[in-house]
N, C-alpha and C positions, 0 to 999 in steps of 0.2 A: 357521472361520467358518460358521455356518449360515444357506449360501444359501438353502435353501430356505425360511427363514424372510424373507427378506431382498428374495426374490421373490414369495411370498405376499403380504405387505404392498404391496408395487407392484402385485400384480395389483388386490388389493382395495380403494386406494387412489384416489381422484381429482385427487390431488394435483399440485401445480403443479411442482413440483420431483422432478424423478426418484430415486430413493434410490442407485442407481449413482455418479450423478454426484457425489450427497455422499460416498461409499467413494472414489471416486479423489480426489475434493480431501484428502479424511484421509490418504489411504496420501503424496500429496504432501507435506501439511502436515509428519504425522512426521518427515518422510526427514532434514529438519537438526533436528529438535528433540525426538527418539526418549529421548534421555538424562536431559532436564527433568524437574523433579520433576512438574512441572503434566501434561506429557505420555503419562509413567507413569501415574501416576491417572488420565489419562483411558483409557489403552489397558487398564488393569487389568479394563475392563466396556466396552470401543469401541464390540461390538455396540450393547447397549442404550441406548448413553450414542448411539451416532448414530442410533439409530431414534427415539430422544427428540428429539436436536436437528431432525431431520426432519419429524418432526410439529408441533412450535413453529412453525417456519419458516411449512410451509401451514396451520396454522391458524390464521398470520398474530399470535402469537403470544412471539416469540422477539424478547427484547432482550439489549444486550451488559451481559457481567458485567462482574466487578470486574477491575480491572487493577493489575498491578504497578510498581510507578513505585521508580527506582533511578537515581543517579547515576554515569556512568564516565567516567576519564581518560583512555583510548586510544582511537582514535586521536587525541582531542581533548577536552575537558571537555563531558561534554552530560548532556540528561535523557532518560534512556527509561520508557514505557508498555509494559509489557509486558501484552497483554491475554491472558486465558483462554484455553485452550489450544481450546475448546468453539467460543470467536467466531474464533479464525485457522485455524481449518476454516473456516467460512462466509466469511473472508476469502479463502482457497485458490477455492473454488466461485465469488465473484463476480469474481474476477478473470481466472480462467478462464473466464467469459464475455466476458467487456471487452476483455480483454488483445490476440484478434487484429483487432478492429477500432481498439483503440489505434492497434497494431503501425505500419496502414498510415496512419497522422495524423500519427505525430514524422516529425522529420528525424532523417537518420540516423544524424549526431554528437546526439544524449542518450543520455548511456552508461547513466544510474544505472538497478537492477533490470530490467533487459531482458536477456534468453536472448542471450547470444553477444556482448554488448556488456562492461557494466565497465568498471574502472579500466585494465587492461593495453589492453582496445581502446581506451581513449580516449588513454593515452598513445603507442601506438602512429601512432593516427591527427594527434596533436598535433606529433610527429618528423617527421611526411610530409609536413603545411603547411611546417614549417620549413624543410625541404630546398627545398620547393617556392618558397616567398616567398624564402627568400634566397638561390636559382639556385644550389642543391646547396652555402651558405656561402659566397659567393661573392661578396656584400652583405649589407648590415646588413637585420635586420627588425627588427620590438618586439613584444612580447606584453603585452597589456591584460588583468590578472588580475583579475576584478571577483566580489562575492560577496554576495548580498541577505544582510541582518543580520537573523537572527533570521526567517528564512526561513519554516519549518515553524510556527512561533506567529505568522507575523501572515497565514496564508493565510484568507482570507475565506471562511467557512461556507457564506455565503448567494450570494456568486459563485458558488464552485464546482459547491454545488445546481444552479446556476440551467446554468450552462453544462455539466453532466454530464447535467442532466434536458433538456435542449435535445437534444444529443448521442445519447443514449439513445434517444431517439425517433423522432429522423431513419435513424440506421442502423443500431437493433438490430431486429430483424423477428421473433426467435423469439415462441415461444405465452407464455412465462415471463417479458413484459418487464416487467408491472404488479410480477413478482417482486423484479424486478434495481433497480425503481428504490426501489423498499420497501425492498431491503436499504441501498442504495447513501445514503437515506435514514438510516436509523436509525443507518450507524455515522457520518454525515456529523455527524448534531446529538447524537452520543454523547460526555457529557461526562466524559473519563476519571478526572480529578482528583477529580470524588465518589467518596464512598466507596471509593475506591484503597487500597489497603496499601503502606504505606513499607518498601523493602527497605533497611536503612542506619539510617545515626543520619540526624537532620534538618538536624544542622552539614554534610551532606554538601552540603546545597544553598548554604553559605555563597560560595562563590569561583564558581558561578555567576550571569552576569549573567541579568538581568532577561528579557531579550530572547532568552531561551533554554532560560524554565520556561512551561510552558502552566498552571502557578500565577499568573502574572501576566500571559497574555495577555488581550487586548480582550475584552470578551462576543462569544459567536459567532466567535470567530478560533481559529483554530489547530488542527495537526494530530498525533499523537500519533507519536513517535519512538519507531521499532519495530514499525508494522504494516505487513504488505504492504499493504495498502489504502493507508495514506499515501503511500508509495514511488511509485506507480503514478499515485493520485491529485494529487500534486505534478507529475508531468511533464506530466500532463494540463492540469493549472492554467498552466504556463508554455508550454502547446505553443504558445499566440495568439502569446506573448512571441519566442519561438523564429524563428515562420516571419516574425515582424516585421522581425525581424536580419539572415536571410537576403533576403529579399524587398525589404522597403521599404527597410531600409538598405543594403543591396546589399553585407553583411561576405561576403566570401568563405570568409573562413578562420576558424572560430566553432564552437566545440564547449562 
């Protein structure tokens, strides 16, 4: 890599976003996604290609490409978005801004895309209520298994804007916030389904239901399956919902 070039442009640059910190969201972003064909091509020219994306960004400039949209059956039938490999760098970077002021908002049963959390610690942590409520098996409990329908396509655009730009404001303090909420902006009202590329035949989408293609969600709804942005930006959306469970309904045992 030619720092020096990498540094010159930072020195000579005014720019709002640091070029470092677009290098570490890439060298993240790669780390599971090194093999992709999108990924390859980008890393075939990285330099350039992120001194490019770089400059977009501050000259305010930079919208999301196209995306790849594909049907799959494990671990259950759904639709994914997969976006450009270019925009889940910028996903990597704004999330790594947000992420440790999330951190301290969730409670701390929401397993999904949080560092050290997951499926194993939620199952684990779901083992310990049991023991717990039913005085180590020793009486009966019941577990209430509930699951919003069609979750990720009816999340509200214009909510989330509103409670993310709220959010933003009150407790991000860096120089780069007018950045974070531009970005947080564009991929919020980025509608993936344009101009997307179909990976598959289109009979793929036949045996899903409705309420599970952001081809048929509401105007302004829905979040695209497959980006870290949504992952992140969904727990966000339920945190109100979350601390309501714990607090106003007084569930004890709730993950």
């Amino acid at each position: 890599m030619q720092l020096d070039l990498f540094e010159q442009l930072a020195v000579d640059s005014n720019a709002d976003m640091e070029l470092y910190e677009l290098f570490d969201a890439y060298v993240e972003c790669r780390r599971n996604k090194r093999n992709t064909a999108n990924a390859l091509a980008f890393e075939m020219d990285y330099e350039n290609k992120l001194i490019e994306l770089w400059q977009d960004i501050n000259a305010h400039t930079y919208s999301p490409g196209k995306s790849i949209a594909f049907v799959v059956d494990k671990p259950v039938l759904r639709e994914i978005f997969a976006a450009d490999f270019r925009d889940r760098v910028v996903h990597h970077w704004l999330i790594r801004k947000l992420n440790p002021l999330f951190e301290k908002l969730f409670i701390v049963d929401s397993y999904a895309c949080r560092v050290g959390k997951g499926t194993h610690f939620g199952v684990q942590r779901i083992d310990r209520f049991i023991r717990r409520c039913s005085q180590n098996y020793t009486q009966d409990c019941y577990i209430l298994k509930l699951d919003i329908q069609g979750f990720f396509m009816a999340i509200n655009k214009d909510i989330l804007w509103t409670q993310l730009q709220t959010f933003i404001h009150a407790q991000y303090h860096q120089a780069d916030k007018h950045l974070v909420l531009e970005l947080c902006r564009k991929i919020i009202d980025n509608d993936p389904t344009q101009h997307c590329l179909l990976k598959g035949k289109t009979s793929d989408w036949l045996d899903l239901p409705a309420t599970k293609s952001l081809f048929h969600s509401p105007v302004r709804c829905g979040l695209p399956i497959g980006n870290l942005t949504s992952k992140v930006f969904a727990n966000f959306y339920l945190n109100a919902f979350d601390h309501y469970v714990k607090k106003n309904l007084g569930i004890r045992y709730y993950g």
